[in-house]
ChimeraX commands (.cxc) that place a marker at each C-alpha (Angstrom):
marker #1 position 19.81,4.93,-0.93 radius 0.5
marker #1 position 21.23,3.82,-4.27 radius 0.5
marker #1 position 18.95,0.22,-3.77 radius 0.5
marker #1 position 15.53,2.53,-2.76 radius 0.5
marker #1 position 16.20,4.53,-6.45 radius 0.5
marker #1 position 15.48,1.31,-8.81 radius 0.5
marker #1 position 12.36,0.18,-6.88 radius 0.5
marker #1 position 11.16,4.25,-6.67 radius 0.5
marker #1 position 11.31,4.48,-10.05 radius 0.5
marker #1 position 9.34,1.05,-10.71 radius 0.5
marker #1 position 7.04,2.84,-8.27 radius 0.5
marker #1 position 6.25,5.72,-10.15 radius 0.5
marker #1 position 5.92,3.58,-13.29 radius 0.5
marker #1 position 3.37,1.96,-11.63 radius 0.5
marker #1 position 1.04,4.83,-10.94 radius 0.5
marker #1 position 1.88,4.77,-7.75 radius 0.5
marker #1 position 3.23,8.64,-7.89 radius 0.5
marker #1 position 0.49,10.47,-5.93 radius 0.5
marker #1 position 0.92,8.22,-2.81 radius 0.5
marker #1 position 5.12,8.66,-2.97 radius 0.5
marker #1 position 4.82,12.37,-3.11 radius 0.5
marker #1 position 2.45,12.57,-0.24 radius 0.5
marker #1 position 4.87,10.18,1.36 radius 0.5
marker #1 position 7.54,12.73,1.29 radius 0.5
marker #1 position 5.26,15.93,2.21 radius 0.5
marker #1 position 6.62,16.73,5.08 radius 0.5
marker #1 position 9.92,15.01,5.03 radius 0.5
marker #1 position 12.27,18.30,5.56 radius 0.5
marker #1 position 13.38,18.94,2.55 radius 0.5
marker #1 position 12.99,22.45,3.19 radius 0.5
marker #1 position 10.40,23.02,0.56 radius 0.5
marker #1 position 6.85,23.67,0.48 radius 0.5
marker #1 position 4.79,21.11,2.37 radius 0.5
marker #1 position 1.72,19.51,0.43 radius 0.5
marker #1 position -0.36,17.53,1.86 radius 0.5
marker #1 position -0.60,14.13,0.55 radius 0.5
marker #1 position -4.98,14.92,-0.37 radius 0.5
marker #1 position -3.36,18.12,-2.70 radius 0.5
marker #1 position -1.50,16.01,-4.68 radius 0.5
marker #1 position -2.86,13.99,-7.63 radius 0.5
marker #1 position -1.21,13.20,-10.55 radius 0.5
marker #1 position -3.16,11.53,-13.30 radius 0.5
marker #1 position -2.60,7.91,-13.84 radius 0.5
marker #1 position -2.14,6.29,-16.89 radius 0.5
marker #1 position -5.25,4.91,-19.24 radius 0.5
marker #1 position -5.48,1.30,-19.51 radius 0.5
marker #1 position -4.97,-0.37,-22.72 radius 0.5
marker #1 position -8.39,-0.43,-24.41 radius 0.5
marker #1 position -10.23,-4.27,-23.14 radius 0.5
marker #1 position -13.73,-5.41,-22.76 radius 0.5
marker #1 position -15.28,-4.43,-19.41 radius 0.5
marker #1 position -15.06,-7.54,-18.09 radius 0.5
marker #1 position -12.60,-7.65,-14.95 radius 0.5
marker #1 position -9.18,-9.54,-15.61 radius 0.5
marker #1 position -8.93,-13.10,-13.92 radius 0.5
marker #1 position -6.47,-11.56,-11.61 radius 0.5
marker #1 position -8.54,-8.35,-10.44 radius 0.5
marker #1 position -11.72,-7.39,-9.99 radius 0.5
marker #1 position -13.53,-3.90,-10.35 radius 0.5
marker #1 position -12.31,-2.38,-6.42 radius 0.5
marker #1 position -15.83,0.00,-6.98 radius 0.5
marker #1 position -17.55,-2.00,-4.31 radius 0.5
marker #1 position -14.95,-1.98,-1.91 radius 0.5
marker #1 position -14.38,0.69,0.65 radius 0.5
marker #1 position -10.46,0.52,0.76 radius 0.5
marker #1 position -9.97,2.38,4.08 radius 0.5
marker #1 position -12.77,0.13,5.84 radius 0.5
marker #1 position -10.37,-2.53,4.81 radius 0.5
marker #1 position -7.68,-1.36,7.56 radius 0.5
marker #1 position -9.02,0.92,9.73 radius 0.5
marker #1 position -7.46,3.85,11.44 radius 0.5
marker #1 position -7.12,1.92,14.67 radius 0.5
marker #1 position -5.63,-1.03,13.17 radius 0.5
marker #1 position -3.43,1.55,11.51 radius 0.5
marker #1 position -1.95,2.80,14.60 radius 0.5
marker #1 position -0.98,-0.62,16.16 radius 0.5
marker #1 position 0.45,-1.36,12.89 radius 0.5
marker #1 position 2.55,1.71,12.80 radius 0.5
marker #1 position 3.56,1.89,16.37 radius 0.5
marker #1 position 2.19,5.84,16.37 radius 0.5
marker #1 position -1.01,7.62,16.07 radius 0.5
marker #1 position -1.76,8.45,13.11 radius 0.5
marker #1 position -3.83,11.41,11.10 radius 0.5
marker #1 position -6.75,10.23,8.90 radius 0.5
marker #1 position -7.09,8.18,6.31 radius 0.5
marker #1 position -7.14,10.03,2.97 radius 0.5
marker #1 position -8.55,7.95,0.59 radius 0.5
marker #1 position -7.30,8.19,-3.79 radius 0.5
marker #1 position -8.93,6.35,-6.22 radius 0.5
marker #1 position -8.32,2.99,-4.89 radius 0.5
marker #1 position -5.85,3.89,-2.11 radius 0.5
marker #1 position -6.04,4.80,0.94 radius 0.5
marker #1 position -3.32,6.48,3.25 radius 0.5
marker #1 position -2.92,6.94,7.06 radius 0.5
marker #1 position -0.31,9.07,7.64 radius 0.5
marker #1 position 2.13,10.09,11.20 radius 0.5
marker #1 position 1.80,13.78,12.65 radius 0.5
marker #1 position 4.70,16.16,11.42 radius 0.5
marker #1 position 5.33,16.51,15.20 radius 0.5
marker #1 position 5.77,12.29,15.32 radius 0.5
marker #1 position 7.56,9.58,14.39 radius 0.5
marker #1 position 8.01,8.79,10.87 radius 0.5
marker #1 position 4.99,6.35,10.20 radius 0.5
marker #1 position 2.76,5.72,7.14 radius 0.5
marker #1 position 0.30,3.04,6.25 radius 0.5
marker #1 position -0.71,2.69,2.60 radius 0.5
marker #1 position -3.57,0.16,1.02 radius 0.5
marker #1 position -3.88,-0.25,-2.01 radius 0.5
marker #1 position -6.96,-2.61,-3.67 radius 0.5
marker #1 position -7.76,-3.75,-7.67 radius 0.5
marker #1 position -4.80,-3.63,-10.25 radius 0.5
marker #1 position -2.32,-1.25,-8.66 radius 0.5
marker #1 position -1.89,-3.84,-5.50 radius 0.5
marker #1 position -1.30,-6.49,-8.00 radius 0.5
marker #1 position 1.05,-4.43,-9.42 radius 0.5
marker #1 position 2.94,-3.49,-6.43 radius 0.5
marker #1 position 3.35,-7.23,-6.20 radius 0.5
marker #1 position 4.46,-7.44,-9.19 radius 0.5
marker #1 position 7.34,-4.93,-8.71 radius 0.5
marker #1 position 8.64,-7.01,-5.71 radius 0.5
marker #1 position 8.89,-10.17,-7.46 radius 0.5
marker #1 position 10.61,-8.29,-10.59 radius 0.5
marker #1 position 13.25,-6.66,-8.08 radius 0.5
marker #1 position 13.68,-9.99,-5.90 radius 0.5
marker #1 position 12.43,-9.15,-2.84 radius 0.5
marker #1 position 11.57,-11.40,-0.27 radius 0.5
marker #1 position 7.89,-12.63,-0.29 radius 0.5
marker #1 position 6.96,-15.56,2.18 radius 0.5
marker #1 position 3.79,-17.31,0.91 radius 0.5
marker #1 position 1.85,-17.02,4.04 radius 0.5
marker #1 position -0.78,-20.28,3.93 radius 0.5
marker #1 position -4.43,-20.08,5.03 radius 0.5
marker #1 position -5.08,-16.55,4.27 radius 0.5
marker #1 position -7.66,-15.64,1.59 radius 0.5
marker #1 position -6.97,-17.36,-1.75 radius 0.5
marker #1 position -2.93,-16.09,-2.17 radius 0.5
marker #1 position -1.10,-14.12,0.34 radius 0.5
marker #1 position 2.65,-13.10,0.60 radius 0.5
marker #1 position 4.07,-11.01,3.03 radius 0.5
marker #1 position 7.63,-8.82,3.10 radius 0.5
marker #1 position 9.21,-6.99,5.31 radius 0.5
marker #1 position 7.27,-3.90,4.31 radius 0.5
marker #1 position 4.07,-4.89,3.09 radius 0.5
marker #1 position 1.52,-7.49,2.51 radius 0.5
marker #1 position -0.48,-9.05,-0.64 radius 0.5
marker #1 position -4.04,-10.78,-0.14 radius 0.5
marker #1 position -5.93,-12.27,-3.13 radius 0.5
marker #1 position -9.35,-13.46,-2.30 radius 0.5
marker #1 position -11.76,-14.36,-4.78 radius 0.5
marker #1 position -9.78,-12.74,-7.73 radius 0.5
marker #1 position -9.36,-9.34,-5.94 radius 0.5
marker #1 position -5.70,-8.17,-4.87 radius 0.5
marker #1 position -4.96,-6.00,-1.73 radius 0.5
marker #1 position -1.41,-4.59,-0.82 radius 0.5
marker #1 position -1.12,-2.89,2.79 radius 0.5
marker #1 position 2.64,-1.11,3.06 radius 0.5
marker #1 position 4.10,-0.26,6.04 radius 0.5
marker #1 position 6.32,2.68,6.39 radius 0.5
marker #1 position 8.19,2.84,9.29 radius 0.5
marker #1 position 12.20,3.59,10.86 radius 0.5
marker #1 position 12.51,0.34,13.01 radius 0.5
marker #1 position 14.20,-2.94,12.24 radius 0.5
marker #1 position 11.85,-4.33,9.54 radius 0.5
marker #1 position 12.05,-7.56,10.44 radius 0.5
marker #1 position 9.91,-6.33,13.66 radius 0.5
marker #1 position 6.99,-5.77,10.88 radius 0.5
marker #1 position 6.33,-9.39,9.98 radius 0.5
marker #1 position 4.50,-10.77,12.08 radius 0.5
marker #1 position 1.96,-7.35,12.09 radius 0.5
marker #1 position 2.01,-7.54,8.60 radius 0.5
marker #1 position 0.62,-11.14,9.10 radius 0.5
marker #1 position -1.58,-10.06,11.06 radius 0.5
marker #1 position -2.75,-7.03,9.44 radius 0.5
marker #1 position -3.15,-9.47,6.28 radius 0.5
marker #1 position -5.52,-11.87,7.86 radius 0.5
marker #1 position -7.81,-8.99,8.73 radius 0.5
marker #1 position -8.07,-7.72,5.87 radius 0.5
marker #1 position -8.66,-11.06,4.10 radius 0.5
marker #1 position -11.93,-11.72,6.42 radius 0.5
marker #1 position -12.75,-8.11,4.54 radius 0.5
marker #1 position -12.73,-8.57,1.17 radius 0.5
marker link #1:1,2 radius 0.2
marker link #1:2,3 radius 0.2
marker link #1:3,4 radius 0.2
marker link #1:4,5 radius 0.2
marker link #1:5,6 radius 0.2
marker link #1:6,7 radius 0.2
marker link #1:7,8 radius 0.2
marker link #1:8,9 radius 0.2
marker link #1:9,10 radius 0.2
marker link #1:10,11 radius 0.2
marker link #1:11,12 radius 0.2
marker link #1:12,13 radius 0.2
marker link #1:13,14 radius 0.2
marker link #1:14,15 radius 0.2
marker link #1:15,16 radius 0.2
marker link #1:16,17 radius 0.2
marker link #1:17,18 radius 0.2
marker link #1:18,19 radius 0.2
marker link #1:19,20 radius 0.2
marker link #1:20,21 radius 0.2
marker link #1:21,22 radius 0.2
marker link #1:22,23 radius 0.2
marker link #1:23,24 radius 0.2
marker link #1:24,25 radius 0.2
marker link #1:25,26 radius 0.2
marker link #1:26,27 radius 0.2
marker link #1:27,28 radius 0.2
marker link #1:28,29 radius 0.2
marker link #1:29,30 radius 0.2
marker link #1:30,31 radius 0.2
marker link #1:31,32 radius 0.2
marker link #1:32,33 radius 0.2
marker link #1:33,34 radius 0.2
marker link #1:34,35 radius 0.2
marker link #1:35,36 radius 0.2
marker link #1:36,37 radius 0.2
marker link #1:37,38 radius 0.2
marker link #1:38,39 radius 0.2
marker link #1:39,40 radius 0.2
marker link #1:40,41 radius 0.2
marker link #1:41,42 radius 0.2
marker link #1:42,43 radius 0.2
marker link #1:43,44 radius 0.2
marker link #1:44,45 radius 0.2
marker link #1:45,46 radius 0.2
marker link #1:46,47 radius 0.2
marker link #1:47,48 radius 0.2
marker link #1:48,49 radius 0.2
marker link #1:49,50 radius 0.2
marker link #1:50,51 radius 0.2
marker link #1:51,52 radius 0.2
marker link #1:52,53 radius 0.2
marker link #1:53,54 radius 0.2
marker link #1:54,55 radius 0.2
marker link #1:55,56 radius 0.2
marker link #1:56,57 radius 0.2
marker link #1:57,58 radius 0.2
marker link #1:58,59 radius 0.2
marker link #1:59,60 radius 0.2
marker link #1:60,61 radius 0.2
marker link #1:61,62 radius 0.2
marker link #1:62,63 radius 0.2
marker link #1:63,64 radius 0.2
marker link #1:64,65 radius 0.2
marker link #1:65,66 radius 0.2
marker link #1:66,67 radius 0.2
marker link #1:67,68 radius 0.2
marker link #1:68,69 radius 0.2
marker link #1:69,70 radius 0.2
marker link #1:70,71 radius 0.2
marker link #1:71,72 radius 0.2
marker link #1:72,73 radius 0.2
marker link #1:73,74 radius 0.2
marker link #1:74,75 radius 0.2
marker link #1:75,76 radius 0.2
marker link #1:76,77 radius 0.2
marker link #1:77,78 radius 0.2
marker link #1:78,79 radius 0.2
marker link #1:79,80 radius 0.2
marker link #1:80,81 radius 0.2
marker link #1:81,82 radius 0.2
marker link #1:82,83 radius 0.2
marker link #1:83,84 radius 0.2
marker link #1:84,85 radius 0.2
marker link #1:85,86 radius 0.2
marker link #1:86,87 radius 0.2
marker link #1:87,88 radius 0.2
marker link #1:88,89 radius 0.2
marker link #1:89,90 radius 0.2
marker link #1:90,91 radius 0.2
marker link #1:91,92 radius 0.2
marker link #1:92,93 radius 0.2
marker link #1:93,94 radius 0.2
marker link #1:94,95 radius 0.2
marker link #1:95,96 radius 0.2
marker link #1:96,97 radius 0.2
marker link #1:97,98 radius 0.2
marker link #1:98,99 radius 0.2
marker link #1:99,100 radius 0.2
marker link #1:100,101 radius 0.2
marker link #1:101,102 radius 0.2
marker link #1:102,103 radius 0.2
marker link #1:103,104 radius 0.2
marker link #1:104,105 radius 0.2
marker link #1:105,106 radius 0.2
marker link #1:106,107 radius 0.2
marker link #1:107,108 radius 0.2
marker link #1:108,109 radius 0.2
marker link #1:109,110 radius 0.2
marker link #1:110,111 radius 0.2
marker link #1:111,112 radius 0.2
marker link #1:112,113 radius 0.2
marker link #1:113,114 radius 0.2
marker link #1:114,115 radius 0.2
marker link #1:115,116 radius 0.2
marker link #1:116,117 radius 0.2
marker link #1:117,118 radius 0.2
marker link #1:118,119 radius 0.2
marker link #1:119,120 radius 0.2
marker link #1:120,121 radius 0.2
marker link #1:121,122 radius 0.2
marker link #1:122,123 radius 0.2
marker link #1:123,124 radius 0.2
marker link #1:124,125 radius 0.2
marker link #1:125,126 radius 0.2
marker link #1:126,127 radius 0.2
marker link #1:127,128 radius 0.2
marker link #1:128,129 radius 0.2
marker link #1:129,130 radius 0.2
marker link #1:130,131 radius 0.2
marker link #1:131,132 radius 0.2
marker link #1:132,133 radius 0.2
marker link #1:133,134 radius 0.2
marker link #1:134,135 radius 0.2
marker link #1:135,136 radius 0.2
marker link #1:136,137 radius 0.2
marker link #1:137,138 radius 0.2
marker link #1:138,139 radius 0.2
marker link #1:139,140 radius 0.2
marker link #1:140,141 radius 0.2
marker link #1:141,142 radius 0.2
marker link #1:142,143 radius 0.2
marker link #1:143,144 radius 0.2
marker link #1:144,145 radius 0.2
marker link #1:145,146 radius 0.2
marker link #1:146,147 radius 0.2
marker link #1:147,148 radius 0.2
marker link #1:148,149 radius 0.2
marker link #1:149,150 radius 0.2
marker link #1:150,151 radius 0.2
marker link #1:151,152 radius 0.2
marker link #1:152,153 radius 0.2
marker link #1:153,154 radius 0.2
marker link #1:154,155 radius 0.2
marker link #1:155,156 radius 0.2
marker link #1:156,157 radius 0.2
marker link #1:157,158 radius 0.2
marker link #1:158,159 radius 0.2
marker link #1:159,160 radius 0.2
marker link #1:160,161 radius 0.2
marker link #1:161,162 radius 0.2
marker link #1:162,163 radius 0.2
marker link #1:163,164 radius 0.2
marker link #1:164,165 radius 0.2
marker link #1:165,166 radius 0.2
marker link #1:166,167 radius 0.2
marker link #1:167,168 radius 0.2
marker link #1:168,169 radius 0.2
marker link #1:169,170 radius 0.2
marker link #1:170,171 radius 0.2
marker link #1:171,172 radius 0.2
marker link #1:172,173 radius 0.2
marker link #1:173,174 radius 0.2
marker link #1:174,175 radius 0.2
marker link #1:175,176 radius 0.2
marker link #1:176,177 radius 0.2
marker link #1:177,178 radius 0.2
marker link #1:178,179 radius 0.2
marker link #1:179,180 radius 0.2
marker link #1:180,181 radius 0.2
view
């Protein structure tokens, strides 16, 4: 638990915190369940820049983030069914029944992927370049980072299994959504 606090925190700095509490909805914590579509917590504002898009990202506006991994693709990625997607800004989550398995599948597209990235590298977690795969791709044990044509995708994987066993989905999962963007 004590390594999971550093990155949560980097997390939350990141914007991320709407998609981490509707993570842990549910959890049994004994509290009130919220679903992850009731809670929204306003992001930061971006630093003031022209409106062109940053060479790294691109505008995610024409993108339909949960066409990018579909419900479906979800499942077999998660091992479980799963509920449907609820999409945020420019996220979009596919969450496990309360009655299954602990599952969750996250994408993110646009500056908070490349952000997500970001955190990795920053707390040294593993990221294998994976070649062939849009423009830049990296995969982890949790998660996986497409760039194509400027615009960054991160799909997470939450799941209670041996994470190495979530490679070579993640792969997968990674060249799918790389024929998408």
């Amino acid at each position: 638990m004590r390594q999971l606090r550093p990155r949560m925190a980097a997390l939350l700095l990141a914007g991320l915190l709407p998609l981490l509490v509707g993570s842990a909805a549910g959890c049994g914590s004994g509290g009130d369940d919220v679903p992850p579509a009731a809670v929204e917590a306003p992001l930061p504002e971006a630093p003031a820049t022209s409106d062109e898009p940053s060479p790294t990202t691109q505008a995610p506006a024409a993108v339909d983030v949960c066409a990018l991994v579909t419900k479906k693709e979800a499942e077999e990625l998660a091992g479980t069914k799963l509920d449907d997607a609820v999409p945020v800004r420019e996220s979009c989550t596919y969450t496990a029944p309360a009655s299954g398995p602990t599952a969750q599948v996250e994408v993110f597209v646009g500056d908070g992927a490349k952000k997500y990235l970001d955190i990795e590298r920053e707390l040294g977690h593993e990221l294998r370049p994976l070649a062939g795969v849009g423009d830049e791709t990296y995969v982890s044990f949790e998660a996986a980072f497409v760039n194509r044509s400027g615009l960054w995708v991160a799909v997470r994987l939450v799941r209670l299994n041996d994470p190495e066993e979530n490679r070579e989905p993640l792969e997968r999962i990674a060249g799918t959504v790389a024929g998408r963007i």
